[in-house]
C-alpha positions in Angstrom: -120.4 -14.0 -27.4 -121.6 -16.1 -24.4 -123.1 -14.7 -21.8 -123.0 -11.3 -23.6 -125.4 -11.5 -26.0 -127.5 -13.6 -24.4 -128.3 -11.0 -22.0 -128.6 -8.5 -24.3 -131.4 -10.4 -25.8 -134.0 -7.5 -27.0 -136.9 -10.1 -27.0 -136.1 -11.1 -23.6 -135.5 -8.0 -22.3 -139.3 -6.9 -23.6 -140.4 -10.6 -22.3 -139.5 -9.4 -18.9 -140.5 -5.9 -19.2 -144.1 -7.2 -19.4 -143.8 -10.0 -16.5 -143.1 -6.6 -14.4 -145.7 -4.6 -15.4 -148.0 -7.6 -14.8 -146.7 -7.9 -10.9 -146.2 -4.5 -10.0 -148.2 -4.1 -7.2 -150.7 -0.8 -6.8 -148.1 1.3 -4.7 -145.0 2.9 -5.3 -141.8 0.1 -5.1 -138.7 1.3 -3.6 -135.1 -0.9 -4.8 -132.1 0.2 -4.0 -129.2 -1.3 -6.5 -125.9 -1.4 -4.0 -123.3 -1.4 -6.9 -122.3 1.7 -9.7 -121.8 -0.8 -11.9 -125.9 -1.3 -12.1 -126.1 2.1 -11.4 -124.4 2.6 -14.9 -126.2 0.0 -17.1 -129.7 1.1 -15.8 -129.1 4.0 -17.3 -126.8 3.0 -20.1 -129.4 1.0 -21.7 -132.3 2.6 -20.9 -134.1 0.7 -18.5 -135.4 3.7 -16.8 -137.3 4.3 -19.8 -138.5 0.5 -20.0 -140.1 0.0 -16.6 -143.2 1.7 -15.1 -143.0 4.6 -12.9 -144.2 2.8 -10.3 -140.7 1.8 -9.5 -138.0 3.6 -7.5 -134.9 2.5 -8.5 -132.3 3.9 -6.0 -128.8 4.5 -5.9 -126.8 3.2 -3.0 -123.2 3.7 -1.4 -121.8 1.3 -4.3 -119.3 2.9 -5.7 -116.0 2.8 -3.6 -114.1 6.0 -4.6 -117.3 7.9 -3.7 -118.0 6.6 -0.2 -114.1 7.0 1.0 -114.6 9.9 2.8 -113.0 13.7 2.6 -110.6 13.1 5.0 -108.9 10.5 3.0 -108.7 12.3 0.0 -106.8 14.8 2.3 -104.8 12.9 3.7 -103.4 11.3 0.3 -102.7 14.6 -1.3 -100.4 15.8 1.8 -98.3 12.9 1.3 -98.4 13.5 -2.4 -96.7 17.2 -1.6 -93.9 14.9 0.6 -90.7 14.8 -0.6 -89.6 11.3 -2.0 -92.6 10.1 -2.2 -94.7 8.4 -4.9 -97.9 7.9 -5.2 -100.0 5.0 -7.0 -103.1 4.8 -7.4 -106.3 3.7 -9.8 -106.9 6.0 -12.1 -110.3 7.0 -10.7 -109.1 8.7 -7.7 -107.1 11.4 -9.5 -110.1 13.7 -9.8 -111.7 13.1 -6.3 -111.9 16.6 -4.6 -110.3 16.8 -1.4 -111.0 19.7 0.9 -108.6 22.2 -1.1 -107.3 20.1 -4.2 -107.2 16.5 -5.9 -104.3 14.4 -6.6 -104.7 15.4 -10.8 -103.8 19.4 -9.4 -101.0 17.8 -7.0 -99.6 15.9 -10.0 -99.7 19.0 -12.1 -97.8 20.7 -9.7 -94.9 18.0 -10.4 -96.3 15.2 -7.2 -94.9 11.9 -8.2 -98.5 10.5 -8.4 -99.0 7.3 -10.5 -101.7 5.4 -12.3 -102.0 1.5 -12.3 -103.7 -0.9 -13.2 -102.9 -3.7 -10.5 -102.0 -3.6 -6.8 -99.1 -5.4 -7.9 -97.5 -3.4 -9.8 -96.6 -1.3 -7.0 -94.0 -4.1 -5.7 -92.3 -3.1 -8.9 -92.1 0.5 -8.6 -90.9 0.1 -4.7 -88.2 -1.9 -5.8 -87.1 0.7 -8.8 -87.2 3.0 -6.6 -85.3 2.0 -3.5 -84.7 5.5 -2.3 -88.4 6.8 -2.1 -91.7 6.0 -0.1 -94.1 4.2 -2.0 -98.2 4.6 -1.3 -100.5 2.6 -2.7 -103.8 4.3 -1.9 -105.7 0.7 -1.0 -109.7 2.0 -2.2 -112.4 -0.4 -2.4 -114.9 -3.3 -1.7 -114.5 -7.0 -0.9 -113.9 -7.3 -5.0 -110.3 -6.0 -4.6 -109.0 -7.0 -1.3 -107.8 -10.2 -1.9 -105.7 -8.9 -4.9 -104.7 -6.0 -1.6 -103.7 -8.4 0.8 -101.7 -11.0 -2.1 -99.6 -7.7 -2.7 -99.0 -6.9 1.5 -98.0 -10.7 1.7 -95.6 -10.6 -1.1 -94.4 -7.2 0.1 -93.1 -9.3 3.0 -92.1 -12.0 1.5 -89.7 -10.0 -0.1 -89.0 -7.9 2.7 -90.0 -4.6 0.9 -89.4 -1.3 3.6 -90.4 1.2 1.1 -94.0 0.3 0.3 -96.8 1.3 2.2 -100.7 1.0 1.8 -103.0 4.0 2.9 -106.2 1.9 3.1 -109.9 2.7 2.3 -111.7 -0.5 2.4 -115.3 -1.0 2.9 -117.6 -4.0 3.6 -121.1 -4.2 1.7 -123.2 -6.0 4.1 -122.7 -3.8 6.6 -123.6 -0.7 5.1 -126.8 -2.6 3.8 -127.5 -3.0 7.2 -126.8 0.7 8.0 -129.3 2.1 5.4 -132.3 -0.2 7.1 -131.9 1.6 9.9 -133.0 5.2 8.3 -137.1 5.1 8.0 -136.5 7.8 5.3 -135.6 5.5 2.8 -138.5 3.2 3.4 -136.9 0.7 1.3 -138.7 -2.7 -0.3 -135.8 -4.5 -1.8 -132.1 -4.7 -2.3 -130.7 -5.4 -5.8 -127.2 -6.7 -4.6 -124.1 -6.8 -6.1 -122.3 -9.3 -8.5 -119.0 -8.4 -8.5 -118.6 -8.3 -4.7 -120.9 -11.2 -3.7 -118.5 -13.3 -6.2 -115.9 -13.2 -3.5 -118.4 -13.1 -0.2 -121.3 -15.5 -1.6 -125.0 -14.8 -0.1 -124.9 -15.9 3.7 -124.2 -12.2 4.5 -126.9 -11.5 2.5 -129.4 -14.2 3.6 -129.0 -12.8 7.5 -130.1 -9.4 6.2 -133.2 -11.1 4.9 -134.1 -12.9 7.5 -133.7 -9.8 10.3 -135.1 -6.8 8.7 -137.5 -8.9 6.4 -136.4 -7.3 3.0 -135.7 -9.1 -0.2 -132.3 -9.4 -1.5 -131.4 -10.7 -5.1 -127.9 -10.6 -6.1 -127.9 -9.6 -9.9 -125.7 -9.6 -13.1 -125.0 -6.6 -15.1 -126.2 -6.9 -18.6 -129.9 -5.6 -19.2 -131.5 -9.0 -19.0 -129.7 -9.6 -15.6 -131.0 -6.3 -14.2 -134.5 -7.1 -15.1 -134.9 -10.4 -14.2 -133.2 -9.6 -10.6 -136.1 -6.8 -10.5 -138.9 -9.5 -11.4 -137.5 -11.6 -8.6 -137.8 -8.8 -5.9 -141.0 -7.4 -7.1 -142.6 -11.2 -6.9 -141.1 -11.3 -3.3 -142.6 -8.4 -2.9 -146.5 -9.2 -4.5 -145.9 -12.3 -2.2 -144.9 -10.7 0.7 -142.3 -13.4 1.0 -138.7 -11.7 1.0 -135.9 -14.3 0.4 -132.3 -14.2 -0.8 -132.1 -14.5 -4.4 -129.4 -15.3 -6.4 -130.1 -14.7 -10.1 -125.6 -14.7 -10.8 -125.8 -18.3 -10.5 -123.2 -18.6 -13.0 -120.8 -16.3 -11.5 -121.8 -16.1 -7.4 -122.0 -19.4 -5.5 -123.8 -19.3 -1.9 -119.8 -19.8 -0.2 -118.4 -17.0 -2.3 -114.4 -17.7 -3.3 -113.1 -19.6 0.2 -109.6 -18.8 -1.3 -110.0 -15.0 -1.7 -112.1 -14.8 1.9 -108.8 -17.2 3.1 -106.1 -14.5 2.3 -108.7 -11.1 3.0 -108.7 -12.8 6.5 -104.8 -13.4 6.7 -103.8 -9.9 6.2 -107.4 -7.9 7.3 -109.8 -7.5 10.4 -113.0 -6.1 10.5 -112.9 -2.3 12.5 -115.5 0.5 12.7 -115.1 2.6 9.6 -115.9 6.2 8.3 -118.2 6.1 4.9 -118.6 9.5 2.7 -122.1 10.2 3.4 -123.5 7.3 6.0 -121.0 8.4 8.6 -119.4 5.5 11.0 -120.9 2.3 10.5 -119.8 -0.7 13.0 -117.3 -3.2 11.7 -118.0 -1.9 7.8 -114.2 -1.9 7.1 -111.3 -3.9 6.8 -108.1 -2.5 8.4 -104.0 -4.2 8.4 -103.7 -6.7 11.1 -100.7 -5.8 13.7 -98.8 -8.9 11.8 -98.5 -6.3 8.9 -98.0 -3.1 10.7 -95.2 -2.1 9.0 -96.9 -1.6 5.4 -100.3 0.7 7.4 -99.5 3.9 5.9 -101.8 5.5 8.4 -99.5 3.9 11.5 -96.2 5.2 10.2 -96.4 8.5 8.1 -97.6 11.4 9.7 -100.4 13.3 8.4 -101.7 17.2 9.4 -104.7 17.8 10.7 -107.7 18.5 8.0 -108.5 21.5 6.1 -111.9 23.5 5.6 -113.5 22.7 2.7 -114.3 25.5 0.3 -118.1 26.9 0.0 -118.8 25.7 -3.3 -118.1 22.1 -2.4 -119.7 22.7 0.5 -123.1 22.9 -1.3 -122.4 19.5 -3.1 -125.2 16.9 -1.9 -123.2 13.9 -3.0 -123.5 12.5 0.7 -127.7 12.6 0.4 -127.0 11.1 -2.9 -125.1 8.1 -1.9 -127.7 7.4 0.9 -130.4 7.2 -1.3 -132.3 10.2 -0.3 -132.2 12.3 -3.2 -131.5 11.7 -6.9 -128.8 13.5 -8.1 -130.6 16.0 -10.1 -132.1 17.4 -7.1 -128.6 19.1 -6.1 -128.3 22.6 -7.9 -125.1 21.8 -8.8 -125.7 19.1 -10.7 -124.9 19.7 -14.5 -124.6 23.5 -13.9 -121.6 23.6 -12.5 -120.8 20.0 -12.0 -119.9 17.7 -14.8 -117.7 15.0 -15.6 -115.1 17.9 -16.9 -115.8 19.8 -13.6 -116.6 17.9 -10.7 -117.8 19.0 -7.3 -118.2 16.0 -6.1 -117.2 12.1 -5.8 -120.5 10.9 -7.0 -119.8 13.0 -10.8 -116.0 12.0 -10.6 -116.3 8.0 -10.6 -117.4 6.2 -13.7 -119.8 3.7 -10.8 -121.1 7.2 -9.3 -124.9 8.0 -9.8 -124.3 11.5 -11.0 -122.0 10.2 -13.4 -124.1 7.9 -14.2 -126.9 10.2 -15.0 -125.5 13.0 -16.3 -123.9 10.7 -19.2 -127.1 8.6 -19.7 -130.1 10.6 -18.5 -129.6 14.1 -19.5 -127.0 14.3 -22.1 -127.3 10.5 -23.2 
């Protein structure tokens, strides 16, 4: 299958193994892979058992259900317990733990909460459903905004009053930025991601490069894409010449997709948004220009103040996690009493979270 099995190529994969070991330099190396999606396949095929140990790789803030903070979670779960309203969502969000509950309890309690597939199926359900309020709980990176904002400008175009968007999203680059500014993480390289830097491109990227002198190298997602984007960095690294990489050449082009950035910028603007364990990070999210006010969720229905979280979750270190500043089996709750079947936390719920991720691959893999 092309550009499957090509990068699944075992002789390759070894080919490169060796390149690595040959470049590694004497210290410890510290990369930090920014999507779950790498997160996943590091583990899912066993490169952590491939590359030397003198490599740290680290899991960042990219998995989008995990970074959209409490608060969120909340406040989607009190308009699930509204009458006439229905909720729609991606599937991943059902398990999140809010403060007190999730949406999967809410709809077990008979909420009107709803699983698609695409944003645009919830023009359909708004217009079945003339006599209810419609959410669409709008979670996620630059990959799924300009699908977002198609849906918001056909919701106008057809003049749709019952269909509303409670929006989460989050900007990559900026929360790259963020992390360089914590000395804890003493970071060496960034292994970046494919699926968002197909819509963005590398400029955003490059500028990151060029003021905080750290390599970047935006990856694939099959093994041999993983390790060749590691080779890259580590060779920056030997050299002590960090530059912006692009080893997706066949997928991410330096301008990104000027038709998807062209409708993100009709309907969005950039604001100062709130990120599950990084805290508020400066123009990091995309917010509903005035021009579409009357779809913003958060303008129109009103939502209670939040709850206290209970003690257990309370002890979940999914924030330190998604920073990069532990692993995730230094929380005590990890695979005691959090699982996939039971989680604590965002970081075991998602299929892109690194506790997921581990728990499937590393312990019980």
């Amino acid at each position: 299958m092309k550009y499957i099995d090509e990068f699944r190529n075992k002789r390759l994969a070894q080919i490169l193994v060796r390149k690595i070991i040959d470049i590694l330099p004497v210290r410890a190396v510290n990369i930090m892979e920014v999507c779950g999606t790498h997160t996943q396949n590091f583990y899912r095929f066993g490169l952590d058992r491939l590359l030397p140990p003198g490599i740290r790789f680290i899991s960042g803030p990219g998995c989008p259900v995990c970074v959209s903070p409490e608060r969120y979670i909340d406040d989607a779960i009190k308009l699930a317990r509204r009458k006439n309203f229905i909720i729609v969502t991606f599937g991943d969000m059902l398990r999140i733990p809010g403060s007190n509950s999730s949406l999967e309890n809410e709809r077990a309690k008979n909420a009107n909460v709803r699983v698609i597939y695409s944003p645009l199926e919830s023009l359909t359900i708004a217009k079945l459903n003339p006599d209810k309020k419609v959410v669409f709980l709008a979670v996620g990176f630059e990959t799924t905004a300009p699908g977002i904002a198609l849906t918001i400008l056909m919701a106008k175009k057809e003049r749709l009053k019952n269909l509303f968007f409670l929006t989460s999203r989050k900007l990559i680059p900026a929360a790259m930025r963020n992390l360089l500014l914590d000395k804890r993480l003493k970071l060496d390289a960034f292994l970046c991601p494919g699926h968002v830097s197909a819509i963005i491109g590398t400029k955003d990227y490059a500028q990151i490069v060029k003021k905080y002198r750290i390599g970047c190298c935006v990856a694939g997602f099959e093994p041999v894409d993983i390790l060749e984007g590691i080779f890259i960095l580590l060779k920056q690294i030997a050299e002590k010449r960090p530059k912006m990489a692009n080893q997706y050449m066949r997928v991410v082009r330096r301008e990104g997709n000027p038709k998807a950035k062209k409708i993100i910028n009709r309907v969005f603007k950039k604001y100062d948004s709130l990120w599950r364990g990084l805290g508020m990070i400066p123009d990091s999210g995309l917010k509903i220009k005035n021009e579409f006010a009357q779809f913003d969720a958060g303008r129109f229905l009103p939502i209670s103040k939040p709850t206290k979280i209970n003690r257990r979750q309370a002890q979940c270190r999914c924030a330190e996690v998604l920073k990069g500043l532990i692993s995730p089996i230094a929380c005590k709750l990890f695979s005691r009493v959090c699982s996939p079947e039971n989680p604590l936390g965002a970081c075991m719920v998602s299929s892109e979270g690194a506790c997921n991720a581990q728990y499937k691959y590393k312990c019980y893999g």
